[in-house]
N, C-alpha and C positions, 0 to 999 in steps of 0.2 A: 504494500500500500504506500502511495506518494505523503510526503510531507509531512509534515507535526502530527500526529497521533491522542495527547494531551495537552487540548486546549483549555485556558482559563480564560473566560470574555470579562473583563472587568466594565463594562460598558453593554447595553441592551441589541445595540444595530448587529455587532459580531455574532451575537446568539442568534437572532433571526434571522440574521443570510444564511449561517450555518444549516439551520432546521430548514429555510426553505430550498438549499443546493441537498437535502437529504444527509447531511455530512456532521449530525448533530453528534452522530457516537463517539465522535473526538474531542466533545466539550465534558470536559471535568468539571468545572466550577464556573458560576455568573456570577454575575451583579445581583444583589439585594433589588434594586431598581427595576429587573426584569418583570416585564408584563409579557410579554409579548415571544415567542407563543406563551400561551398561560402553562403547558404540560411542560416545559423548562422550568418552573417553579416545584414543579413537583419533582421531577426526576432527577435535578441537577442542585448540588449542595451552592447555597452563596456565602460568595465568602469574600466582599469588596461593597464596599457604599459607592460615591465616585470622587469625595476628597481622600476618601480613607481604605485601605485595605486590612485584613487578617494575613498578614505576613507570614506566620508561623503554619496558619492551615493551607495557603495555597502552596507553601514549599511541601507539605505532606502531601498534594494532588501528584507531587513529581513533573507539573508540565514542561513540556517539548517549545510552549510556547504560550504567551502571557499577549493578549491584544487590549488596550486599551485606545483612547481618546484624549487630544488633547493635550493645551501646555497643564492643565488643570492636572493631571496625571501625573504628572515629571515626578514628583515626589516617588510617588508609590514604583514606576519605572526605577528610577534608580535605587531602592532599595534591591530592587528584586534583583537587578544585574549585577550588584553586589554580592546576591549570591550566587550567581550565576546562570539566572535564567536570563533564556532571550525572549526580547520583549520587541515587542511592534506596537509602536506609538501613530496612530493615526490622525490627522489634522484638516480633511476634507470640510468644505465649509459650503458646498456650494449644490446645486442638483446635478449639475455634472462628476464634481468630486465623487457625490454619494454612487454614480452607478460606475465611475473608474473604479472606488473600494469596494463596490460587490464582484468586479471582475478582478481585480489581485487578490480579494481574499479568495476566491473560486482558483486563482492559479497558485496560489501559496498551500493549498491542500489536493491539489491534482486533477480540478476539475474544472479545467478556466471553461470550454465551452458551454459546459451545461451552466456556469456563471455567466458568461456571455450572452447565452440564450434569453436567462430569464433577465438580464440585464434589460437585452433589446424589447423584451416584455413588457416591462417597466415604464422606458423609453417609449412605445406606442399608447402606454395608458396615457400619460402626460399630454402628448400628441392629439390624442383624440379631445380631453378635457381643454388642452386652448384650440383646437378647431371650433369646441361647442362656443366659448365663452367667444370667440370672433361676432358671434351674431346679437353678444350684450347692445341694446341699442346705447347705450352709454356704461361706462367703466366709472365701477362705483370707488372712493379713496377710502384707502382702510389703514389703519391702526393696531398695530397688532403689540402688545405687551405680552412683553416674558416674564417681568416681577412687578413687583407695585410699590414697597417700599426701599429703595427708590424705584422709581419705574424704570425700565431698562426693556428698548424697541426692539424687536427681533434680529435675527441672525441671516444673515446672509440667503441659507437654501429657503427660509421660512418667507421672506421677500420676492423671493424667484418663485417658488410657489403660489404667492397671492395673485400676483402678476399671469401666470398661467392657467387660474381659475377664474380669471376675467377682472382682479381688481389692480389697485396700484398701489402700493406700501406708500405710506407718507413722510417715512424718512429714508428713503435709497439712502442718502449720503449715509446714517449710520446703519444701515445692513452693510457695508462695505467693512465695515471694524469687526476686525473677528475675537476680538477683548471684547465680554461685555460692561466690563467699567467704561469701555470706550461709547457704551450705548445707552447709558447710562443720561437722563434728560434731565437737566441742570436746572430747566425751567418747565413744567408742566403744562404751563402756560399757550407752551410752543403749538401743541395739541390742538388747544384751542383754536389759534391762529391757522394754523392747517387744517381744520373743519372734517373731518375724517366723513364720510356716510353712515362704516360699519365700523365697528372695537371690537377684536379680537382677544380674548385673553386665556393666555397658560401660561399661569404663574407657575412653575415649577416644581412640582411636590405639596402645591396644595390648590383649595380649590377656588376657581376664580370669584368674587364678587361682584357680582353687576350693577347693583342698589349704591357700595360705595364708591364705584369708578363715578356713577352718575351723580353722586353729592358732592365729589371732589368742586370748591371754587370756582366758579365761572363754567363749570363744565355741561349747565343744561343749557350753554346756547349753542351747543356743537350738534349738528345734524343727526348722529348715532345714536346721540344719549335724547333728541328732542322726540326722534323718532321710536327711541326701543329697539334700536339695531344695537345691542352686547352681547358676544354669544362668547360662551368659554369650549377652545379647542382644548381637549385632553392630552395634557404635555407628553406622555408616552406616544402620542398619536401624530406629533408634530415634531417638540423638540429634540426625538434621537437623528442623530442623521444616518440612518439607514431604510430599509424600505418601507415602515410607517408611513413617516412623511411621503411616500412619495404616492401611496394609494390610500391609505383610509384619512389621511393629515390632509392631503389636497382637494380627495374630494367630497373630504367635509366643508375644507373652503370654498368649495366649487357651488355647492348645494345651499351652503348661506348667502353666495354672491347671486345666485340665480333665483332664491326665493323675494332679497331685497332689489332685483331688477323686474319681478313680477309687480311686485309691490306698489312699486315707483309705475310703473304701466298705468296699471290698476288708479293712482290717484291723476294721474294727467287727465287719462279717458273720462273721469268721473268729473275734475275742472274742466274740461273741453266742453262735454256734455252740460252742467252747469250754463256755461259762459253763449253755446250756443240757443240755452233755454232762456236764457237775460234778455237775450237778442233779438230773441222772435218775439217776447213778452215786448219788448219797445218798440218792436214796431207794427206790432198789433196794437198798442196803446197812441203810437202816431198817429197810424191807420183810423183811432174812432175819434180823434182828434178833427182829422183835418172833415169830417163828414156833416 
């Protein structure tokens, strides 16, 4: 058999490319953080948060090879190389990165094709979800929060994402900082000033509030919060960068951008309608006028 044999995922994305290339029997130990698939919870001992690891018990798994995420990692990386395991630090940030690391983890364990495959899989859902959103008659701006206290604006693949389920992230410039102290919003305010349509939130490890995003200062003159457009994405859903995000993460984005572009239909037709009833009212009232 090719390649590492005892894997240890200290991170969710490595476990689930694994189980979905069928190549799960070489994972020894996950992340704590694992959801995804739910039966690696059961089958597979965890023995790693993602600041922190059990050092002593992954060195009992004996693995062949240690994959983490992240400068966030470096810690636990160099202890482990310390003792001598090899480790693979992954730092993909991007929806491209995410399907280049399902194809070197598929070629790092002997199966780049059948990686490749489901890679180009992947690739065509994407695909098809921005064909659909081509026909949004307008591209709603969206907001998307990763934490709240500070608030801190999403990551790179999660803005690439918005954007191909038909919206547009409203701070491009910081999805580009793959620090999220660098994403970090110094002024709240800002938000305001950018008018979002929809707010996005997955706060990471807990669960989003919508009531208090909406009471935040100034915040019910912004479009999202005037309308009730807050929906929380489920951080396991979004923020691993592995194949989550790229099909239940996206097209749950997809499914709130295309309910809020229904919506929006829905109130125009219903103003039109209105504005054409005003109309014909004035000038049937012209009309017994001038008689």
């Amino acid at each position: 058999m090719i390649g590492p044999q005892r894997i240890v995922c200290l991170t969710e994305e490595p476990t689930e490319t694994l189980y979905a290339l069928g190549e799960q029997h070489r994972i020894v130990g996950i992340s704590g953080f694992t959801v995804r698939p739910a039966i690696a919870r059961k089958e597979k001992p965890k023995v790693s948060a993602f600041t922190s690891a059990k050092i002593g018990e992954i060195l009992k798994l004996q693995p062949d090879l240690v994959i983490g995420f992240s400068d966030i990692q470096a810690d636990i990386a160099r202890e482990l190389i310390k003792h001598g395991v090899e480790v693979w630090i992954a730092n993909h940030r991007s929806v491209g990165g995410i399907l280049d690391y399902i194809r070197r983890l598929g070629a790092l364990v002997g199966v780049a094709d059948r990686a490749a495959a489901y890679a180009d899989g992947l690739r065509r859902g994407l695909d098809d979800i921005q064909r659909a959103a081509a026909t949004l008659p307008r591209r709603p701006k969206v907001y998307f929060e990763e934490w709240d206290e500070p608030p801190i604006t999403g990551i790179r693949w999660v803005a690439e994402l918005i954007r191909i389920a038909g919206g547009d992230d409203i701070f491009p410039e910081r999805a580009a900082e793959s620090l999220a102290k660098a994403r970090i919003l110094e002024d709240p305010g800002e938000v305001i000033r950018r008018a979002p349509d929809i707010i996005l939130g997955s706060w990471c490890g807990k669960k989003f509030r919508p009531e208090k995003v909406a009471a935040r200062a100034g915040w019910a003159a912004i479009p999202a919060v005037r309308d009730g457009e807050l929906h929380e994405i489920k951080s396991p859903m979004i923020l691993q960068p592995g194949p989550a995000a790229l099909t239940d993460g996206v097209q749950e984005i997809a499914r709130i951008v295309r309910r809020w572009a229904a919506k929006e239909k829905g109130s125009k037709e219903k103003g039109s309608a209105k504005e054409k009833g005003s109309a014909k009212e004035k000038g049937s009232a012209k009309e017994k006028g001038s008689e």
